[in-house]
C-alpha positions as CSV (number, residue, x, y, z in Angstrom):
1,X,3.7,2.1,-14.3
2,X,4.3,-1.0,-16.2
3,X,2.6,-3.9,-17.0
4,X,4.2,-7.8,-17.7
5,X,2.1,-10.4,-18.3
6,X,4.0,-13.6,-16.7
7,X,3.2,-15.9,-19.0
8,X,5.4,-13.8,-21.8
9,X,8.1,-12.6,-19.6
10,X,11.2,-13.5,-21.0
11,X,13.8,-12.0,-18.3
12,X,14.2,-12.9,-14.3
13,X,11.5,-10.2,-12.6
14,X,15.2,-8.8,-11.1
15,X,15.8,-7.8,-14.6
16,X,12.9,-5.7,-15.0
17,X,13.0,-4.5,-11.6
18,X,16.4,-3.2,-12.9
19,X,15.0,-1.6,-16.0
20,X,12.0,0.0,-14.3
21,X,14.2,1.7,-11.2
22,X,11.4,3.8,-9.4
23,X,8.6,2.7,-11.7
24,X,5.7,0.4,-10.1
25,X,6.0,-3.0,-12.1
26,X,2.0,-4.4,-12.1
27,X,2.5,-8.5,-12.6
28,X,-0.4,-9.8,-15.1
29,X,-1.6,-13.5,-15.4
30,X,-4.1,-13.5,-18.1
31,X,-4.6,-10.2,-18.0
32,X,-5.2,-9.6,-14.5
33,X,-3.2,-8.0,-12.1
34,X,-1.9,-10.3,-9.4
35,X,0.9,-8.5,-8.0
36,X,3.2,-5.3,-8.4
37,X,6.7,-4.9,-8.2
38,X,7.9,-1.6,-6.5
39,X,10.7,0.3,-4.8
40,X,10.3,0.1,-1.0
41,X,14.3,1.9,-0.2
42,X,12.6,4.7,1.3
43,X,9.7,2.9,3.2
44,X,10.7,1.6,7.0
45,X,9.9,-1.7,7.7
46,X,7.0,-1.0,10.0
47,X,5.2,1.3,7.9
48,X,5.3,-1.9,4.9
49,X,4.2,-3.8,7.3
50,X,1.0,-1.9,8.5
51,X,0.2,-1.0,5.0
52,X,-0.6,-5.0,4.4
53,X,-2.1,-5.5,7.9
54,X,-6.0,-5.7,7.4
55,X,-6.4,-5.3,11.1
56,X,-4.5,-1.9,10.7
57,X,-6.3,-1.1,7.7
58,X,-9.7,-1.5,9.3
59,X,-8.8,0.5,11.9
60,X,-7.8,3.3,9.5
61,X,-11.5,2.6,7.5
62,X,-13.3,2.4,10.7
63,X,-11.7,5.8,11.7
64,X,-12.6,7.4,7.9
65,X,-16.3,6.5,8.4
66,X,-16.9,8.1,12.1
67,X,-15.2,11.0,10.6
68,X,-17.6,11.4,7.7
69,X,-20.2,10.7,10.0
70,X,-18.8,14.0,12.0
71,X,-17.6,12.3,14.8
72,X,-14.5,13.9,16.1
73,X,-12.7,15.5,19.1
74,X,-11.0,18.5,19.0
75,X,-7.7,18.8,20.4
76,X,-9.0,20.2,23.4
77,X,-11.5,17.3,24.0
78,X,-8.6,14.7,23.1
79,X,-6.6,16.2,25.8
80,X,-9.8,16.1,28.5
81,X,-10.1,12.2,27.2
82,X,-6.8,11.6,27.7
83,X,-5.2,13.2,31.0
């Protein structure tokens, strides 16, 4: 992973997205992280999409809580909930 603080860049972010190829480009301002640069050829459009989606991704931290919390149905009891 790399790391350009915005205010210094001297090159179009193309250019280092060029230079970095598969690396994960972190965007700085002041020091802070404020974005990130990163190869998406392999990732479908759908699955970007639902990794930004905070309703999506509540649904996913909902479901990781009732699952430490041991609440889960077997395959057996998904298939009496379901048909």
């Amino acid at each position: 992973m790399k790391m350009i603080e915005l205010s210094t860049a001297s090159k179009p972010l193309s250019a280092y997205a060029e230079k970095f190829n598969d690396e994960t480009v972190v965007l700085t301002m002041n020091g802070k992280a404020i974005a990130i640069v990163t190869d998406i050829k392999d990732i479908d459009p759908e699955s970007l999409a639902l990794s930004t989606n905070p309703e999506f991704l509540a649904i996913i931290q909902n479901a990781r809580e009732e699952l430490k919390k041991g609440k889960k149905l077997s395959l057996e009891e998904m298939k009496r909930e379901i048909f």
